[in-house]
BAFIFI-162922 format. One record per atom (N, C-alpha, C): x, z, y; residue in one letter. Coordinates in steps of 0.2 Angstrom, whole numbers, padded with zeros to 4 digits, always signed. Example, Ala and Ser with C-alpha at 12.3 -4.5 7.8 and 13.67 -1.06 7.14 Angstrom:
+0066+0039-0028A+0062+0039-0022A+0066+0039-0016A+0064+0035-0011S+0068+0036-0005S+0064+0039+0000S
end
This chain:
-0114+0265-0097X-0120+0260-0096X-0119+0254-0100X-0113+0250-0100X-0112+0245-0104X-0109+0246-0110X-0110+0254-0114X-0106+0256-0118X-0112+0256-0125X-0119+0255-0121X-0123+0256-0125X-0123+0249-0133X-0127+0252-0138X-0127+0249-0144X-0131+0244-0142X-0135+0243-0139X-0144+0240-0138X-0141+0232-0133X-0136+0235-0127X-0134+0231-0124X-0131+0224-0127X-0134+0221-0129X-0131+0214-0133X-0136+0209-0131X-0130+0203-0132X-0135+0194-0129X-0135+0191-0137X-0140+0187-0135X-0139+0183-0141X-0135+0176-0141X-0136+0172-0146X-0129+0166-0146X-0131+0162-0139X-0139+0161-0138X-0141+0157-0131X-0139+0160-0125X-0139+0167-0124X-0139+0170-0119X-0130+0169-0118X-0126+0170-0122X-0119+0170-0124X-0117+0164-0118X-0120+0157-0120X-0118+0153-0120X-0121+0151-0110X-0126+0152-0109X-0128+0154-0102X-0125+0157-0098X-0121+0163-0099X-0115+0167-0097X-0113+0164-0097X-0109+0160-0101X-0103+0157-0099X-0104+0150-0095X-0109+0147-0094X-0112+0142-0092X-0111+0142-0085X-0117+0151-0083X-0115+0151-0075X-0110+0153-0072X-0106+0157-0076X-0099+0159-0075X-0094+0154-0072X-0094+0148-0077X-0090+0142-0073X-0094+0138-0067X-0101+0136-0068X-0103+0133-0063X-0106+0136-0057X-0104+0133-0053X-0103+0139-0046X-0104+0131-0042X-0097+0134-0034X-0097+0131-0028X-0093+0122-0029X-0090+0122-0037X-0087+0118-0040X-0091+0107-0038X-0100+0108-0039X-0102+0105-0041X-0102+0104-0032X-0099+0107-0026X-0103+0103-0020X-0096+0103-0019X-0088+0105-0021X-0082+0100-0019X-0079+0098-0023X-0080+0098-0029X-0076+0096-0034X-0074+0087-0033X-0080+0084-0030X-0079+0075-0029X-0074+0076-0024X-0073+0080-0020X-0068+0080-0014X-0061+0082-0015X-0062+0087-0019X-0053+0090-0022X-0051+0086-0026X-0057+0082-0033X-0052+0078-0037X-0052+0071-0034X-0056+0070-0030X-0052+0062-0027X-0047+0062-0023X-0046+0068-0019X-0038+0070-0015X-0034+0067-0022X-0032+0072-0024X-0028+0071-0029X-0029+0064-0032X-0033+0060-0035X-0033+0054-0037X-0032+0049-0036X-0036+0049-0030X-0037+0043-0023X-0038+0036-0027X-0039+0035-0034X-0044+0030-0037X-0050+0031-0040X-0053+0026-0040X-0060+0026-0042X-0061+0030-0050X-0056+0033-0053X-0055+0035-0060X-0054+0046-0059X-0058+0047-0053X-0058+0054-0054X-0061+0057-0059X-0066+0055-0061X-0069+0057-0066X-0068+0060-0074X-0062+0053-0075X-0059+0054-0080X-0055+0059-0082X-0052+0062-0074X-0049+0069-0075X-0052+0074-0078X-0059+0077-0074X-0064+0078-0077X-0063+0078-0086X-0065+0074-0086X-0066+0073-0094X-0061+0077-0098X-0053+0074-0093X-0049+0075-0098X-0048+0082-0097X-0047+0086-0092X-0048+0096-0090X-0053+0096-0095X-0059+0095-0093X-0063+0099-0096X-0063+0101-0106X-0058+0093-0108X-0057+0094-0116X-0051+0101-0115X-0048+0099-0115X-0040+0106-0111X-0045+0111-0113X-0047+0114-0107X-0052+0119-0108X-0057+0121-0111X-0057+0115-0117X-0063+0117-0121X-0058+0123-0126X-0052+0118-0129X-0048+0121-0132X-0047+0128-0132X-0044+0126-0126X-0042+0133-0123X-0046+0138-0126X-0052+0138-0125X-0059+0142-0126X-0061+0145-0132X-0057+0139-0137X-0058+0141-0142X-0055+0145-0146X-0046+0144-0143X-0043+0150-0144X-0043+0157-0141X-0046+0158-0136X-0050+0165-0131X-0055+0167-0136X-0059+0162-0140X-0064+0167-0143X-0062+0167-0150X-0056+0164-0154X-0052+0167-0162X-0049+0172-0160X-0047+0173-0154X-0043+0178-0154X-0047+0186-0152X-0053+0184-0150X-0057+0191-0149X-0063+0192-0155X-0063+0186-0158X-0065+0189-0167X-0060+0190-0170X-0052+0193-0168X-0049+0197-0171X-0051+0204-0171X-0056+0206-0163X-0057+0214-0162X-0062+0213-0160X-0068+0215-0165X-0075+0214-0166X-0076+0218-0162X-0081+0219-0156X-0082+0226-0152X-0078+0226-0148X-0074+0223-0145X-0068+0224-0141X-0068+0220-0136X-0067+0220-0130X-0063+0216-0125X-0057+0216-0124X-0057+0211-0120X-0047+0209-0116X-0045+0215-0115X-0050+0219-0111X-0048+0227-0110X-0043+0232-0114X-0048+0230-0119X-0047+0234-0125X-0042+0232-0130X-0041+0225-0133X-0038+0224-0138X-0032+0223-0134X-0031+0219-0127X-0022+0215-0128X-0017+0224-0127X-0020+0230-0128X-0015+0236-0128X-0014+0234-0134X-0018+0234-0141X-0014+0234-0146X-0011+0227-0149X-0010+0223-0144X-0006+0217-0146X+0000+0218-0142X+0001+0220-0136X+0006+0218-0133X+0008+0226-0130X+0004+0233-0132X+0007+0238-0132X+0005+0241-0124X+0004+0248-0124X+0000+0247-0119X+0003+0246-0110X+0009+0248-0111X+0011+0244-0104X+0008+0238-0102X+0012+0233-0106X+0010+0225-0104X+0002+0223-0104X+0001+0229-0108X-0008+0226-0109X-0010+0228-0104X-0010+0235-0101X-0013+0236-0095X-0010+0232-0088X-0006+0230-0090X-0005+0226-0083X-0008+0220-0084X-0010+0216-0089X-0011+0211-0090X-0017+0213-0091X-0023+0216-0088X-0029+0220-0088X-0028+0221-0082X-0025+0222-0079X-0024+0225-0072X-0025+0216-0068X-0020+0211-0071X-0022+0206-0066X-0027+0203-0068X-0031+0203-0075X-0036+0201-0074X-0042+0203-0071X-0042+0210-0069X-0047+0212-0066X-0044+0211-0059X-0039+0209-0055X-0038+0206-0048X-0040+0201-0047X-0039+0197-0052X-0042+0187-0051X-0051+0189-0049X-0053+0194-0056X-0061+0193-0054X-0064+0197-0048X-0061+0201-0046X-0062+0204-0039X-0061+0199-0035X-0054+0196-0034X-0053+0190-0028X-0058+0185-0029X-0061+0183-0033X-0065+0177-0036X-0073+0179-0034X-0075+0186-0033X-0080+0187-0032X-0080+0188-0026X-0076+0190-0023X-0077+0190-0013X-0076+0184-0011X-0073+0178-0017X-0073+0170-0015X-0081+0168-0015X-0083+0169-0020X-0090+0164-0021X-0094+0168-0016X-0095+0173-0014X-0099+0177-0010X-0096+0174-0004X-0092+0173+0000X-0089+0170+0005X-0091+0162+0005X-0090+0158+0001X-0092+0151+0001X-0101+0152+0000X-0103+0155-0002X-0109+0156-0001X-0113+0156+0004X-0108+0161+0008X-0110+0165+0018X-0108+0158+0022X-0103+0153+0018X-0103+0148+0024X-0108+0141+0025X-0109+0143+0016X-0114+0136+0017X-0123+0138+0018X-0122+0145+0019X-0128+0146+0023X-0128+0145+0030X-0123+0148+0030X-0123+0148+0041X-0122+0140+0040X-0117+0136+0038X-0118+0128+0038X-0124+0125+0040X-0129+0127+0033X-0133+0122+0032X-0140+0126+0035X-0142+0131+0033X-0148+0134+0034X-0147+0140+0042X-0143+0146+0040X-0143+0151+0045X-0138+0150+0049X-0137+0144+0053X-0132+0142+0058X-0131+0148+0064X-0127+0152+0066X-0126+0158+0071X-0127+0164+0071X-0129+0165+0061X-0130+0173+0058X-0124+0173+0058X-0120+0181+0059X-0114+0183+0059X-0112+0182+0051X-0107+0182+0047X-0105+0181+0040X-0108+0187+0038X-0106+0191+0039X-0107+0200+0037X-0113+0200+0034X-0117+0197+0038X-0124+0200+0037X-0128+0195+0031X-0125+0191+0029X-0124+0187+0023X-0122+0192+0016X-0117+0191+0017X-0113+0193+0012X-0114+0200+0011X-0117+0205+0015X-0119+0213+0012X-0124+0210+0009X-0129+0210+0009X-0135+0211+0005X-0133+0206-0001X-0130+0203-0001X-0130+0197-0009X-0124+0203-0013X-0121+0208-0010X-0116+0212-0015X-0119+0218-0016X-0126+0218-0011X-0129+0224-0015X-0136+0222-0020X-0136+0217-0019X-0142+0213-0025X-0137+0214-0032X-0132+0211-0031X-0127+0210-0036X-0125+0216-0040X-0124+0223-0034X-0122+0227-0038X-0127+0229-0043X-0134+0229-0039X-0140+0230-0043X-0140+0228-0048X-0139+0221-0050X-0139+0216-0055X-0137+0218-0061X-0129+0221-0058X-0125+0223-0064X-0124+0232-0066X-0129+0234-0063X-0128+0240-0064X-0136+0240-0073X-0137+0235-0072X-0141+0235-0077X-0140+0231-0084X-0132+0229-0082X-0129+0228-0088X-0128+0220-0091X-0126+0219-0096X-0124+0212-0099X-0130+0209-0100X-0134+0211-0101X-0142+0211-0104X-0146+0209-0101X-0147+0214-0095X-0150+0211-0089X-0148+0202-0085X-0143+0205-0085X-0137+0199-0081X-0140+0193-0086X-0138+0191-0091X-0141+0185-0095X-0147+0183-0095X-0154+0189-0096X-0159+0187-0095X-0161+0182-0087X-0158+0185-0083X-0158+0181-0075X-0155+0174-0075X-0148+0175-0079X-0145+0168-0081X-0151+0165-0083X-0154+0165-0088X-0160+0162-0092X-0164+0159-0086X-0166+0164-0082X-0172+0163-0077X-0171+0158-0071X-0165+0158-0069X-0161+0153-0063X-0158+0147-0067X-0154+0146-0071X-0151+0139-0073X-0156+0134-0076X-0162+0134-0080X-0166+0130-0080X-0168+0127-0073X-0171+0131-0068X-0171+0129-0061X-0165+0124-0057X-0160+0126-0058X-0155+0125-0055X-0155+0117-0058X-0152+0117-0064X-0155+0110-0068X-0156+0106-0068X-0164+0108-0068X-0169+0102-0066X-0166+0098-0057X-0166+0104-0052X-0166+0101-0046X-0158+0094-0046X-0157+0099-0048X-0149+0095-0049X-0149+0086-0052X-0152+0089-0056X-0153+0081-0062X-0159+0076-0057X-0163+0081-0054X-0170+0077-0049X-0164+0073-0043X-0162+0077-0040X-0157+0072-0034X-0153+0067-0037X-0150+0069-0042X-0145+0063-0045X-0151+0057-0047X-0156+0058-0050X-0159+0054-0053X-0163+0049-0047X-0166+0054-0040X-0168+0050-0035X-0162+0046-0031X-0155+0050-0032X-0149+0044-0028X-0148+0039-0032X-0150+0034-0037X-0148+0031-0039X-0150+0025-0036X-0154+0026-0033X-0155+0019-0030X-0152+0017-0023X-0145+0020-0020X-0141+0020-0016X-0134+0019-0021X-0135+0023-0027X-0129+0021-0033X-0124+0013-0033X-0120+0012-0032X-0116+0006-0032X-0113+0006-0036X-0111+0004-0043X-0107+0004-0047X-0101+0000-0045X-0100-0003-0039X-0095-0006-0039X-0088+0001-0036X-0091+0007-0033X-0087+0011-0030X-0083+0015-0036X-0084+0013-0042X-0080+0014-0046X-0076+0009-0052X-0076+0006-0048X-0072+0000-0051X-0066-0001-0045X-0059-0003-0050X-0058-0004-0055X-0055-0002-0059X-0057+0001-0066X-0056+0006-0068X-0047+0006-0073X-0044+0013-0071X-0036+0013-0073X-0034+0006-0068X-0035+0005-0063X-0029+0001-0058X-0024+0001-0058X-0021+0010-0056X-0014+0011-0055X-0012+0016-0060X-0015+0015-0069X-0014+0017-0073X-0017+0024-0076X-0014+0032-0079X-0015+0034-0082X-0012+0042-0075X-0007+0041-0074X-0004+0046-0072X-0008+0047-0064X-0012+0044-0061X-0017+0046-0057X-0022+0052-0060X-0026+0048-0065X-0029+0053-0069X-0025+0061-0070X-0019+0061-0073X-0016+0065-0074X-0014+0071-0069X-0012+0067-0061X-0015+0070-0054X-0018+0074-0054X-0025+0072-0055X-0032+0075-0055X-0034+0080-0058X-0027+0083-0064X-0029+0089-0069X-0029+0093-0064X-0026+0097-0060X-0025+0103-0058X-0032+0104-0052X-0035+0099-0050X-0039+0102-0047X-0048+0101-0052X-0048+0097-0058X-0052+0098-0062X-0051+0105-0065X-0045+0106-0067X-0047+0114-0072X-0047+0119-0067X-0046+0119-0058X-0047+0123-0056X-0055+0125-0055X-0060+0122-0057X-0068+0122-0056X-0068+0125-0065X-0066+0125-0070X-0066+0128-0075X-0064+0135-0076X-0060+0138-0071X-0058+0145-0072X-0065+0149-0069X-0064+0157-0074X-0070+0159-0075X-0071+0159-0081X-0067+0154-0087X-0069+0155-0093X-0067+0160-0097X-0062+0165-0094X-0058+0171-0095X-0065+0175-0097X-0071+0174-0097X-0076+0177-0098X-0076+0179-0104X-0078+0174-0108X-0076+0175-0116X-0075+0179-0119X-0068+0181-0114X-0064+0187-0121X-0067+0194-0117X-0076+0194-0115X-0074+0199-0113X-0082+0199-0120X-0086+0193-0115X-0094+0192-0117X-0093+0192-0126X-0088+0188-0128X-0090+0189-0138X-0091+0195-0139X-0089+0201-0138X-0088+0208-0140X-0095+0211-0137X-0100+0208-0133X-0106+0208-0133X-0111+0205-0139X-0110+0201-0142X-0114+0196-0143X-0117+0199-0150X-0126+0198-0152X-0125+0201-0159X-0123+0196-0164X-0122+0191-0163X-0118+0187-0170X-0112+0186-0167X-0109+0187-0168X-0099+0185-0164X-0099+0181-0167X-0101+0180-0175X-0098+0175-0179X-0099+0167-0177X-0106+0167-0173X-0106+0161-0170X-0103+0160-0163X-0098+0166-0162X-0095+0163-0154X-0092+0157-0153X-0091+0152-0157X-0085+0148-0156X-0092+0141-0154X-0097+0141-0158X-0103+0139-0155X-0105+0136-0150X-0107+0142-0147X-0109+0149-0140X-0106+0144-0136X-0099+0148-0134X-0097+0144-0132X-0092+0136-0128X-0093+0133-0132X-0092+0127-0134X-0097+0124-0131X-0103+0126-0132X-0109+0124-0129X-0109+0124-0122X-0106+0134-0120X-0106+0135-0110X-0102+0132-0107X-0097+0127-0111X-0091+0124-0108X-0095+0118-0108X-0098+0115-0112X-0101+0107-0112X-0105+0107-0107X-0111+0111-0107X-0115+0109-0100X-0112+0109-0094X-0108+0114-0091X-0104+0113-0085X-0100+0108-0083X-0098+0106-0089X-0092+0100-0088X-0097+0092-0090X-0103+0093-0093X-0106+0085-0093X-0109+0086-0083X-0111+0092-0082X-0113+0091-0075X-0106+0088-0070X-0103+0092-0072X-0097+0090-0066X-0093+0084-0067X-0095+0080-0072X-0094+0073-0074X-0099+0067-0069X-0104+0072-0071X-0111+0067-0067X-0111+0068-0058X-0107+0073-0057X-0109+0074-0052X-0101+0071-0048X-0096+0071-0052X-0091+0066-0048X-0093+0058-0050X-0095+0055-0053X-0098+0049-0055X-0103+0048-0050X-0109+0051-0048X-0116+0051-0045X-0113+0049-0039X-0109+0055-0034X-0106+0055-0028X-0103+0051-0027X-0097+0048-0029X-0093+0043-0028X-0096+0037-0027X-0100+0035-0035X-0105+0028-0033X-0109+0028-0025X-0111+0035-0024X-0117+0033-0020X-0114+0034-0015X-0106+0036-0011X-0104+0038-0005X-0098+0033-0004X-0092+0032-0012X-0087+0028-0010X-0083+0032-0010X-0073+0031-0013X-0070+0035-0010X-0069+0037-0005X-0069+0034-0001X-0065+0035+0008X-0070+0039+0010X-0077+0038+0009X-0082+0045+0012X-0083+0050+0010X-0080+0052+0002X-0080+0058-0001X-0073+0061+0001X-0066+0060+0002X-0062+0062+0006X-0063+0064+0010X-0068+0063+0016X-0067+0066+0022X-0073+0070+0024X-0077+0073+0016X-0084+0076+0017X-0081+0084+0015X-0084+0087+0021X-0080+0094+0018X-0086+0095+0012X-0094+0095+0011X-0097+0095+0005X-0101+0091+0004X-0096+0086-0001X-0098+0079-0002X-0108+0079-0005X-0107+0080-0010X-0114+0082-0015X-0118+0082-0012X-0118+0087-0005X-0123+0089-0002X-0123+0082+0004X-0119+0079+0004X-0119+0074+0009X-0124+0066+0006X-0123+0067+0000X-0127+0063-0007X-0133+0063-0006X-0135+0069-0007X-0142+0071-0008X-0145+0072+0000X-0142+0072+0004X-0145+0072+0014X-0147+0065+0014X-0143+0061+0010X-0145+0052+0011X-0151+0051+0009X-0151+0055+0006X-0159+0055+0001X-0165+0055+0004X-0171+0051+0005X-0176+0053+0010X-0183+0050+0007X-0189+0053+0004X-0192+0050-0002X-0201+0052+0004X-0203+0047+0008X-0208+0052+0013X-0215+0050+0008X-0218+0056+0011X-0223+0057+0006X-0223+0059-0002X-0215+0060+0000X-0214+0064-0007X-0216+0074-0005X-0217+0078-0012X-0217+0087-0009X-0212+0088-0004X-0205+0085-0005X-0199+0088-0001X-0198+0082-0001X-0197+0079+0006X-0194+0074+0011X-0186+0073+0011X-0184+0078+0013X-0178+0079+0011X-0176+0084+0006X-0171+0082+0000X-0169+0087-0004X-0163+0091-0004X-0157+0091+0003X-0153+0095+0003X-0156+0103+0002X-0161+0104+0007X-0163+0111+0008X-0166+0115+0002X-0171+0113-0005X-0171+0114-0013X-0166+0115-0015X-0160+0110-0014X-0153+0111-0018X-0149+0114-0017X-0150+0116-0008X-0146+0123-0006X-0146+0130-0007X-0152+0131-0007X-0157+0136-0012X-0157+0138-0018X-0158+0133-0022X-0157+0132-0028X-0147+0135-0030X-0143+0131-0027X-0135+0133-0027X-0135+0137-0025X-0138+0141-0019X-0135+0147-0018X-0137+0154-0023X-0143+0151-0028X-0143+0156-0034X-0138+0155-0038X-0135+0149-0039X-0131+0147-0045X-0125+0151-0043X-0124+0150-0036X-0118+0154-0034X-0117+0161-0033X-0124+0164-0034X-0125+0173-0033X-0124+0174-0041X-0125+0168-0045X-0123+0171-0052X-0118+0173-0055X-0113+0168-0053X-0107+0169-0053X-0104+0174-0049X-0106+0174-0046X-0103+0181-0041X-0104+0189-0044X-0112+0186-0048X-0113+0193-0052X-0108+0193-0058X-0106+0188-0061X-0104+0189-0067X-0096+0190-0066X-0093+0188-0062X-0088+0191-0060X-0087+0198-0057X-0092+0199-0055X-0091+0208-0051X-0092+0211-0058X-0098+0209-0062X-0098+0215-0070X-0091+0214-0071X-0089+0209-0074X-0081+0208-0078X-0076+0213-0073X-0076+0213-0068X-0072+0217-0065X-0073+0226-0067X-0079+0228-0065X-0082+0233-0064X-0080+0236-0073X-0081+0232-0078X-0081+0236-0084X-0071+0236-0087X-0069+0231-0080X-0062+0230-0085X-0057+0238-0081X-0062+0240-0073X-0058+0245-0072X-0060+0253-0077X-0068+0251-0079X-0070+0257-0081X-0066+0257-0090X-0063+0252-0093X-0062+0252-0099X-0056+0253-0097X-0052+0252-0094X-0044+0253-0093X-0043+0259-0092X-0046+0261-0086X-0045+0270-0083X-0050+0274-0086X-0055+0271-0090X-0059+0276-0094X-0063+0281-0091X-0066+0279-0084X-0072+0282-0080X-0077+0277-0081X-0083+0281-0080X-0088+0280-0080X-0092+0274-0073X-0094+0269-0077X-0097+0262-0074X-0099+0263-0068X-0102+0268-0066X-0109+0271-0060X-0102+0272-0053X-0098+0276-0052X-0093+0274-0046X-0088+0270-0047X-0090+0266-0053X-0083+0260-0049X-0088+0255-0047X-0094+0254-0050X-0098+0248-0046X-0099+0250-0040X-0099+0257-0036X-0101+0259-0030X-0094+0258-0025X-0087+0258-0030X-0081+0258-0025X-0077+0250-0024X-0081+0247-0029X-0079+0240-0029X-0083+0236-0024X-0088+0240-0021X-0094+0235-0015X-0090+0234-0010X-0085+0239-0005X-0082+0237+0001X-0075+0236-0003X-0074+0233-0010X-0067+0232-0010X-0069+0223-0011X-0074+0221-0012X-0077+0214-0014X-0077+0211-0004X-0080+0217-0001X-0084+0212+0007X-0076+0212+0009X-0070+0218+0009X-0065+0214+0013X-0062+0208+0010X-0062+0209+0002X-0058+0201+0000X-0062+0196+0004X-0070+0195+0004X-0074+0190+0005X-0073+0190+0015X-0070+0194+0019X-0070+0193+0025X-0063+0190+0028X-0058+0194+0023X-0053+0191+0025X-0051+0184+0028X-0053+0178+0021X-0053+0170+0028X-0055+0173+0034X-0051+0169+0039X-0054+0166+0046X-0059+0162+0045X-0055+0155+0044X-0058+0149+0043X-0061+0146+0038X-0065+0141+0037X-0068+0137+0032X-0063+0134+0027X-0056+0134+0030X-0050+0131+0030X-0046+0135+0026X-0045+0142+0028X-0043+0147+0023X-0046+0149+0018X-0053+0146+0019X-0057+0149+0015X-0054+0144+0008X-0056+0138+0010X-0051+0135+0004X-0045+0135+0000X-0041+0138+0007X-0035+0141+0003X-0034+0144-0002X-0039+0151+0000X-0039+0155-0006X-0041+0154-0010X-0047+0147-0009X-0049+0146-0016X-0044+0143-0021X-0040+0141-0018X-0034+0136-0025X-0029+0141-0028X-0028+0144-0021X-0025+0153-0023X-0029+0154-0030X-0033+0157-0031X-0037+0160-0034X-0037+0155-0041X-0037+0149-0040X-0037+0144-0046X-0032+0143-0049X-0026+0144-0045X-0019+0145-0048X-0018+0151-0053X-0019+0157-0050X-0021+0162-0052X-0024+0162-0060X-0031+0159-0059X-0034+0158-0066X-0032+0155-0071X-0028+0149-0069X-0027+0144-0072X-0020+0149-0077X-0015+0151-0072X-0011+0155-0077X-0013+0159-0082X-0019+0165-0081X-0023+0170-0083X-0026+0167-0089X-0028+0160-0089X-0030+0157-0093X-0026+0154-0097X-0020+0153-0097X-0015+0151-0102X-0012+0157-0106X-0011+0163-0101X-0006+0168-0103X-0009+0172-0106X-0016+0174-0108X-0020+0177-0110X-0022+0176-0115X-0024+0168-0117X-0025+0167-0123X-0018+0164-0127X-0014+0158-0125X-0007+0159-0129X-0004+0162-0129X-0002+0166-0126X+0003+0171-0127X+0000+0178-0129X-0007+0180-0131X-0008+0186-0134X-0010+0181-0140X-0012+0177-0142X-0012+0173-0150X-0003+0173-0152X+0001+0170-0150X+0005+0170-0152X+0009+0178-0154X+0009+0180-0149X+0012+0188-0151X+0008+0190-0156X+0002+0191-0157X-0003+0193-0163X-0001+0189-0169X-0001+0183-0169X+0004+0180-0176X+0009+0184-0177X+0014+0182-0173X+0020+0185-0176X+0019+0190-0177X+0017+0197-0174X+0015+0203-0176X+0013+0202-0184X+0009+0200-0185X+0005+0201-0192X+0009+0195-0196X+0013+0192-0195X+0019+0189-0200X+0025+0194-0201X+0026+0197-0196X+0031+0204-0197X+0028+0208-0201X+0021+0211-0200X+0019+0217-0206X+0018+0214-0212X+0017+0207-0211X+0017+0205-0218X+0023+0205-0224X+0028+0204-0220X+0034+0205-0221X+0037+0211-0225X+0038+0214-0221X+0035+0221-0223X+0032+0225-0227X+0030+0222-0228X+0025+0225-0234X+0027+0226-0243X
end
C-alpha cells in the first residue's frame, strides 16, 4: 500500500507532516514543564535555544536520508551499520512510535473527559479515535498529508485568535527580569523544551516520500520553525497573562489562558471549548502520524504486507494508551517516552552520519 509509486507529497505537504508530527499535546503543558525546570521569568528562551538544537539536528536526519533516495531509517541504517544493529535500531524506533501513539491518544481521552465528556469511561474515547486513525492510514502518506492540509490551517487561525484576544490581560511585567539568575536556568529548561520536539525522527522516514527530496532540507526547516515559533508564543502568551506561580501549579496551563478569556456578544463567549476541539484534531494528528511510522517500519523490517499489521497494531496502541492509572502516570510516561526520543534522535542521526563517514573514508581508501 505505501509501496506504491504515485504515493508521494510535495515539498508543502513534506513540511506539514512534519509540522503536525511535532505539534501535538506540547502547546497546552509545555508553559508548565519548562517553567518547572526554570522557575525564571526566561522559559522561553529555552525554548528558542532547543528548538535551534533541533533544527540542526534535522538537518543532519535529512543529509543523511538524501544519501538513500527512496529509502527509509528502515531500510538504509542495515546498510550502514549492518543488519543486526540496523534492525535493532529499527526495532526501537518503531517502539518509541507505538509508545508515543498510545501517549497522544491517552492525553487526548483525558483532556476530553477533563474538559468536555466529564464521566465517559477512557476506553470509549480512545477505540474510536484508533479506528479513524487506522483508517487514516491505511490510505497512506498521501492521504495522511492532505488532512494535515485540511486541519492545521484551522488549528492556527484558532490558536493565534486566543492569543491575540489574551492580550489584553497580557502583563509584560511577568517576564521580567530578564536572565536574573543568569544563563544556566535557561540551560535547565533544555530537556523539557526538546522533549515537545521529538517526533522529528519523522524525517528520515517522510524524505523518501517526497517528489523533490532535493529540497528536503527546506521542507523541513520550515516544519520545524512553525512549531517552534508557536511554542515560543505560547510559553510567552501564558506566562504574561497567568505569572509564574500560576503556570506551576496549572495541570493545563494554556487552556487555563484562554478560560480567562470571555468576549460577550462575541460568536463564542468562551474560547476554551473551539480550542479544545480544534487540539484534539491537532492531537489525533499526530497520533496518526505516529501509528503510519510505526505500521510501515514493522512492514519494511519483517517484510509483510501493510493490511495486517495496521490491523494487529490497533489493540497493541489501546493497551499502551491504557496502561497509566493516573493523570499523574500519564505524565510519567510522557517524559519516559521523551527520554526515549530524545536519545533516538541523537543516536540515529549522529551516530549513523558518523559510521556512514567513516565507512566511505575507508572505501575511499581502498580503492
Amino acid at each position: 500500500m505505501f509501496e506504491r509509486g504515485d504515493d508521494k507529497i510535495t515539498t508543502r505537504q513534506a513540511s506539514l507532516f512534519l509540522t503536525n508530527s511535532v505539534l501535538g499535546a506540547g502547546i497546552l503543558t509545555l508553559p508548565r514543564d519548562v517553567t518547572e525546570s526554570v522557575k525564571t521569568p526566561d522559559a522561553w528562551m529555552s525554548v528558542v535555544l532547543g528548538g535551534i538544537i533541533v533544527m540542526l539536528v534535522t538537518v543532519i536526519m535529512v543529509k543523511l536520508s538524501q544519501q538513500f533516495p527512496g529509502k527509509t531509517i528502515y531500510q538504509y541504517s542495515k546498510r550502514i551499520v549492518g543488519g543486526g544493529p540496523g534492525g535493532l535500531l529499527s526495532l526501537l524506533l518503531i517502539s518509541y512510535f507505538l509508545l508515543s501513539a498510545g501517549f497522544q491518544n491517552r492525553v487526548l481521552g483525558e483532556i476530553m473527559i477533563f474538559f468536555l465528556l466529564e464521566g465517559t469511561p477512557i476506553w470509549a474515547i480512545i477505540i474510536p479515535f484508533i479506528w479513524i486513525g487506522a483508517y487514516l492510514v491505511f490510505g497512506g502518506i498521501n492521504s495522511i498529508a492532505r488532512v494535515y492540509q485540511i486541519i492545521f490551517p484551522i488549528s492556527f487561525f484558532i490558536l493565534i485568535l486566543c492569543y491575540a484576544l489574551s492580550i489584553r490581560i497580557f502583563d509584560i511585567n511577568h517576564l521580567r527580569p530578564v536572565l536574573s539568575e543568569g544563563l544556566m536556568p535557561v540551560i535547565r529548561g533544555l530537556k523539557s523544551t526538546v522533549l515537545v520536539f521529538t517526533g522529528c525522527e519523522v524525517v528520515m522516514v517522510i524524505t523518501a516520500f517526497m517528489q523533490h527530496p532535493e529540497q528536503a532540507i527546506r521542507a523541513m526547516l520550515t516544519g520545524i520553525v512553525v512549531p517552534m515559533t508557536l511554542y515560543i508564543l505560547t510559553v510567552v502568551m501564558v506566562i504574561g497573562g497567568l505569572s509564574i506561580d500560576s503556570v506551576i501549579t496549572s495541570t493545563w496551563p494554556t487552556i487555563d489562558l484562554v478560560r480567562s478569556l470571555e468576549i460577550t456578544g462575541f460568536f463564542f463567549e468562551r474560547f476554551e471549548f473551539p480550542l479544545l476541539v480544534i487540539w484534539m484534531m491537532q492531537m489525533f494528528c499526530i497520533f496518526s502520524s505516529f501509528f503510519f511510522n510505526a505500521a510501515l517500519g514493522i512492514s519494511q523490517v519483517f517484510k509483510i504486507k501493510i493490511v495486517p499489521v495496521i490491523f494487529g497494531l490497533m489493540p497493541v496502541i489501546f493497551i499502551t494508551a491504557m496502561i497509566p492509572v493516573r493523570i499523574n502516570d500519564v505524565f510519567a510516561v510522557g517524559d519516559v517516552i521523551g527520554g526515549m526520543g530524545i536519545l533516538l534522535f541523537f543516536l540515529l542521526s549522529v551516530l549513523l552520519s558518523v559510521v556512514l563517514i567513516i565507512r566511505k573514508k575507508v572505501l575511499k581508501q581502498n580503492m
